[in-house]
C-alpha positions as CSV (number, residue, x, y, z in Angstrom):
1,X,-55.8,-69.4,0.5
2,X,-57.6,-72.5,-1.1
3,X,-57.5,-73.4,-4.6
4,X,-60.3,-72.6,-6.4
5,X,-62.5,-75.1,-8.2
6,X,-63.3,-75.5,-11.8
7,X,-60.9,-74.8,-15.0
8,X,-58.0,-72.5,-14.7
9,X,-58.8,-69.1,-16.3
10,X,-57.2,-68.1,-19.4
11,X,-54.6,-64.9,-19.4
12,X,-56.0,-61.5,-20.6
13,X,-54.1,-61.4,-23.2
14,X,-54.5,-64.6,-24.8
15,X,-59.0,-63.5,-24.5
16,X,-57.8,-60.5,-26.5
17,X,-55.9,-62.3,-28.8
18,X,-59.0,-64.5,-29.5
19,X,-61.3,-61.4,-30.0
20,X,-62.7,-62.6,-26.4
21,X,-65.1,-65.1,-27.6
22,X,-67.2,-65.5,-24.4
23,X,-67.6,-61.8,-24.1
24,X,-67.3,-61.8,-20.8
25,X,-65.6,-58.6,-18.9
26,X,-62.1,-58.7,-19.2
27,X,-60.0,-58.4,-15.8
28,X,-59.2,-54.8,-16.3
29,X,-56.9,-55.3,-13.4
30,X,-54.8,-57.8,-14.5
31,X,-51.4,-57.0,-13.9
32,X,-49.9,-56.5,-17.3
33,X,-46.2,-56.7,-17.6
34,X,-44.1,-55.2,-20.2
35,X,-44.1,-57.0,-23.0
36,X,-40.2,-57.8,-23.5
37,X,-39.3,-61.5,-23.2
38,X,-37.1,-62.3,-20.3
39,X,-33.2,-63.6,-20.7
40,X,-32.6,-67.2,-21.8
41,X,-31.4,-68.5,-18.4
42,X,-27.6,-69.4,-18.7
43,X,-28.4,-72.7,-16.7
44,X,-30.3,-74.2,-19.3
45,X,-29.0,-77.7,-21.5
46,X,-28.5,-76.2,-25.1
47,X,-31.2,-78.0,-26.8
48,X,-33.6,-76.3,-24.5
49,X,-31.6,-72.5,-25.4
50,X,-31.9,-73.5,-29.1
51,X,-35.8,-73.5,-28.3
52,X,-36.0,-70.7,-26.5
53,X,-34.3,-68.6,-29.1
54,X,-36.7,-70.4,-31.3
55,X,-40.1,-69.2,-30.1
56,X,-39.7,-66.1,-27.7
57,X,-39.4,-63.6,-30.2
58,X,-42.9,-64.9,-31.6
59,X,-44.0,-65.0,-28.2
60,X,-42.7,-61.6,-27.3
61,X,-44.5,-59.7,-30.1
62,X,-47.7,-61.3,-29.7
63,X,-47.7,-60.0,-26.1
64,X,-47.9,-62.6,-24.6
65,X,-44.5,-64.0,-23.2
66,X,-43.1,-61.3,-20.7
67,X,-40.3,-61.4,-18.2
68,X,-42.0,-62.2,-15.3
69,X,-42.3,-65.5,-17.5
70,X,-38.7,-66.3,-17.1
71,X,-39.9,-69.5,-15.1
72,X,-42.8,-71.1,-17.1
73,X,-40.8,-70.5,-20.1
74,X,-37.9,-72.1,-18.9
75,X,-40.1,-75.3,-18.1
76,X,-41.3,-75.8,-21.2
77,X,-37.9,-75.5,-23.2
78,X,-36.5,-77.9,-20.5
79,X,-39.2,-80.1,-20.9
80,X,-38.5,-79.9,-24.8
81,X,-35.2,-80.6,-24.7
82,X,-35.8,-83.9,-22.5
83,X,-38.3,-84.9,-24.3
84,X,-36.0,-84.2,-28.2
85,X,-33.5,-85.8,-25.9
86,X,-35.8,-89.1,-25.1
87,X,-36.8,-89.4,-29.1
88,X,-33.9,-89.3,-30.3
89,X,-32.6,-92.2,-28.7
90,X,-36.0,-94.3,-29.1
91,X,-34.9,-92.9,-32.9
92,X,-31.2,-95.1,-32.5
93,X,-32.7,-98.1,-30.7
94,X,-35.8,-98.4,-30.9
95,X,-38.5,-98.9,-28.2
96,X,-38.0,-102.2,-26.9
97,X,-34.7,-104.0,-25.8
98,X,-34.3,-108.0,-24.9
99,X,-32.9,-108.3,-21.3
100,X,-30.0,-110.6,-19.6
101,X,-32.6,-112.9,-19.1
102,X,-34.5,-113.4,-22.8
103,X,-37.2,-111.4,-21.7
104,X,-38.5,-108.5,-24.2
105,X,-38.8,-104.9,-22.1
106,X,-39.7,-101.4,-22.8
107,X,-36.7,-98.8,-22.9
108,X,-37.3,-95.7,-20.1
109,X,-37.2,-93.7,-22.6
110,X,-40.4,-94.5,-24.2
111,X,-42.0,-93.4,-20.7
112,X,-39.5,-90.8,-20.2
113,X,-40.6,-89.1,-23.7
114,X,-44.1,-89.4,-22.5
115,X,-43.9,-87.5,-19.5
116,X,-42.1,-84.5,-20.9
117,X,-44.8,-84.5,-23.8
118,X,-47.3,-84.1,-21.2
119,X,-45.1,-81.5,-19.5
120,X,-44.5,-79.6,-22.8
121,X,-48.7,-79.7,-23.7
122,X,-49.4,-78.0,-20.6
123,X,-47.0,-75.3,-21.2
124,X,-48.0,-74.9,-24.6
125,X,-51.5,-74.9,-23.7
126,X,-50.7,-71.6,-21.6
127,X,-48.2,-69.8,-23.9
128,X,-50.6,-70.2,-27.4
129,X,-48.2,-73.1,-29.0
130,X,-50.6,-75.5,-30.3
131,X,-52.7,-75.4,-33.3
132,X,-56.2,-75.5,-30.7
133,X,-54.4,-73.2,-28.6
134,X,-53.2,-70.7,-32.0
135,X,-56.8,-70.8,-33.9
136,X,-58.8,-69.1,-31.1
137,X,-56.4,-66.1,-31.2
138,X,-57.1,-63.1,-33.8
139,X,-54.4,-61.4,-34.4
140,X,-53.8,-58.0,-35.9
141,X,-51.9,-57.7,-39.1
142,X,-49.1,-56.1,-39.2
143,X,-47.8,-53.6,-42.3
144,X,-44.9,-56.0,-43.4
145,X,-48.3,-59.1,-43.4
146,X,-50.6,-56.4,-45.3
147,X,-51.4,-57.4,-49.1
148,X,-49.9,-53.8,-50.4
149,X,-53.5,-54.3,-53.4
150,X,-55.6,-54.0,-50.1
151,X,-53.2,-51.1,-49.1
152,X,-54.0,-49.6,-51.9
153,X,-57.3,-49.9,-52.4
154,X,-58.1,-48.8,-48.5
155,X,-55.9,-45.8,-48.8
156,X,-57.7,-44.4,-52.0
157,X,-54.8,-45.3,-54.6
158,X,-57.0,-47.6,-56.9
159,X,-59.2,-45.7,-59.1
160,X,-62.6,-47.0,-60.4
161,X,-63.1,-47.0,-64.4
């Protein structure tokens, strides 16, 4: 199987989400997995668990982070908690260090943090965790978000005068 050219097409469920602005057909044959966020893996570093508990919830009620997930998921918490790891040490020492020699150098972390920012774009790029990523999805309201006035006034409990 080759790789097919041109930009990586975007999850069913996120074009719903976003009201499916091309209006394209959707891929009615998708395969749609249940919408129940996998486990946290046991074998990730806690930082990257604190994440997880974090966001999945979110992700599972939007539909759009399901168990067959487990592994793209897992990726991106890693990659956060590397990445909070790399900070916070720039954070306590800063970003540059004088060597043996008297010569001024950049600390790995600096690259380090880089690379799992990248890492951690990608993944938020597929999952809906960036503010780009968030403002092209429509979501439904749900009763607990409803204004209870526009309840009201929909379900025939405001009068007119």
């Amino acid at each position: 199987m080759m790789a097919q050219a041109g930009r990586k097409p975007k999850p069913t469920a996120i074009k719903r989400l976003e009201g499916n602005p091309g209006k394209r057909k959707l891929n009615d044959q998708e395969p749609t997995p249940a919408k129940k966020a996998p486990k946290c893996p046991i074998w990730l570093e806690v930082e990257a668990k604190k994440e997880w508990r974090r966001t999945a919830r979110q992700l599972e009620e939007l539909g759009i982070l399901t168990e067959v997930d487990m592994a793209a998921f897992a990726g991106y918490c890693q990659a956060y908690a590397r990445w909070k790891e790399a900070e916070e040490f720039i954070s306590r020492h800063g970003t540059i260090v004088k060597t043996p020699s008297g010569y001024w150098q950049q600390v790995p972390q600096v690259s380090i943090a880089q690379t799992y920012l990248k890492i951690m774009h990608k993944f938020c790029e597929q999952f809906g965790l960036t503010p780009s990523a968030r403002s092209r999805i429509i979501a439904e309201k749900t009763s607990e978000n409803d204004d209870p006035m526009e309840l009201m006034l929909i379900q025939g409990g405001g009068r007119s005068v």
